[in-house]
N, C-alpha and C positions, 0 to 999 in steps of 0.2 A: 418679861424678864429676859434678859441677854444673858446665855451662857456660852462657855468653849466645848465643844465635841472634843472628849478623849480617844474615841470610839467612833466608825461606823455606824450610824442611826439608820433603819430604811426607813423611806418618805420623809427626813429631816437632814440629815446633810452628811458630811464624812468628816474622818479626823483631821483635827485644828482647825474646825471651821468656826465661825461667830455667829451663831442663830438665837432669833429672838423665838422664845414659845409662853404658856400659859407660866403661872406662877405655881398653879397646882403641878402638871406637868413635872416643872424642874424639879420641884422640891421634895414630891412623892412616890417619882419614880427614875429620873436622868441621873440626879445627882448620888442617891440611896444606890441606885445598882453601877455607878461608877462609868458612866455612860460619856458626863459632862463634869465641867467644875464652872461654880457661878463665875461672869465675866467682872471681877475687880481689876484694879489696874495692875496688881502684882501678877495676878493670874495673865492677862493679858500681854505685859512683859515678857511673861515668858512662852506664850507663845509667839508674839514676835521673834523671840531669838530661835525656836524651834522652826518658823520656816525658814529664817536666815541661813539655819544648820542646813534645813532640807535642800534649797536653792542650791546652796554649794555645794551636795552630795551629787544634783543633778546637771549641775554643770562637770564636774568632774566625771561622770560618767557619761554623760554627752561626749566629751573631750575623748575619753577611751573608744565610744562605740566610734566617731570619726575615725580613728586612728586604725580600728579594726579596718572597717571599712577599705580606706584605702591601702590598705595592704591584701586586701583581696581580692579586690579590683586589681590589681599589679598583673597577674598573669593567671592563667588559670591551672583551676586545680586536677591531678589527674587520680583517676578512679579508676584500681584497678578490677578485671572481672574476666572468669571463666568464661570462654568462646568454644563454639562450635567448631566446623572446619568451611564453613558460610560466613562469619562474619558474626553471626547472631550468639546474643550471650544469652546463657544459663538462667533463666528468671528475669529479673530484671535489678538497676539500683533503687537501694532505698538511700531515703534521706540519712541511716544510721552511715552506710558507707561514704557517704559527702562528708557528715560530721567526723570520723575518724579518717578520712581523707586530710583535711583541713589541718584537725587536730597534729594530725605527722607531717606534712609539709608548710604548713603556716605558724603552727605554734599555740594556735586558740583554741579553747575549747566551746564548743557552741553545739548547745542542745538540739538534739534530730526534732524535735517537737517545731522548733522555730525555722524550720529548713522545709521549703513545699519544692519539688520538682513541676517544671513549664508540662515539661508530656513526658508520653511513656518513653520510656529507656530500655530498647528490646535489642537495640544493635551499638558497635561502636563505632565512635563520632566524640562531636562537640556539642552538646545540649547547656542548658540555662536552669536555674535553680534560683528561687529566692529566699533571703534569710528575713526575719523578723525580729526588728531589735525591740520590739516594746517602745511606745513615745511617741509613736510615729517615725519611727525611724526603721528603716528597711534597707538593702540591696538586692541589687541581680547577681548571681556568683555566675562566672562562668566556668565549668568544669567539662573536660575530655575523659571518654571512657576507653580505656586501651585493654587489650589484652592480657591475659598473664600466663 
């Protein structure tokens, strides 16, 4: 029996997918806990129009994340941080200070989660940082750490 996944299945497929399973299966437990809906052509319908929606949502967001991108690329970002009278700063930066760096001189907001530093950040300089857009889409930032 063909049905549509509404729902996440583990070892069967993910949402809006087309999977064929047993007859018992659909009927006595996919479709009863809302899991799936049998695949008629109405049904089907409208999943087609639902990846169509989804396509579009991920083109549009593709479109955004490029756009971040290169506007961060543009010049680098600077990070400010407590210095010694050596050169060396205070602890070190974290990715929240990149993310609120960004956030005041670029405009976007972009989660520290998604932000990994190349190395340790003990002195200042010019270091590398990468962001993770989800998709497979990524960048290198490059960010200076200056004094304050």
């Amino acid at each position: 029996m063909q049905i549509v996944l509404i729902k996440d299945v583990d070892n069967l497929g993910g949402k809006n997918e087309l999977v064929t399973v047993k007859n018992g299966y659909a009927r006595n437990f996919l479709i009863p806990q809302g899991f799936a809906v049998e695949a008629s052509p109405s049904n089907l319908k409208q999943l087609e129009e639902r990846l169509k929606v989804q396509r579009k949502k991920e083109e549009k967001m593709l479109a955004e994340i490029n756009k971040v991108i290169e506007v961060l690329k543009a010049s680098p970002v600077k990070v400010g941080a407590k210095t010694g009278t050596s050169g060396k700063i205070f602890g070190s930066v974290t990715p929240l200070q990149i993310a609120r760096a960004i956030r005041d001189q670029k405009g976007y907001e972009i989660d520290r989660r998604r932000i990994s530093i190349v190395d340790d950040v003990k002195e200042l300089g010019a270091y590398k940082a990468t962001i993770d857009f989800g998709n497979g889409q990524g960048t290198e930032l490059d960010f200076e750490v200056i004094g304050e």
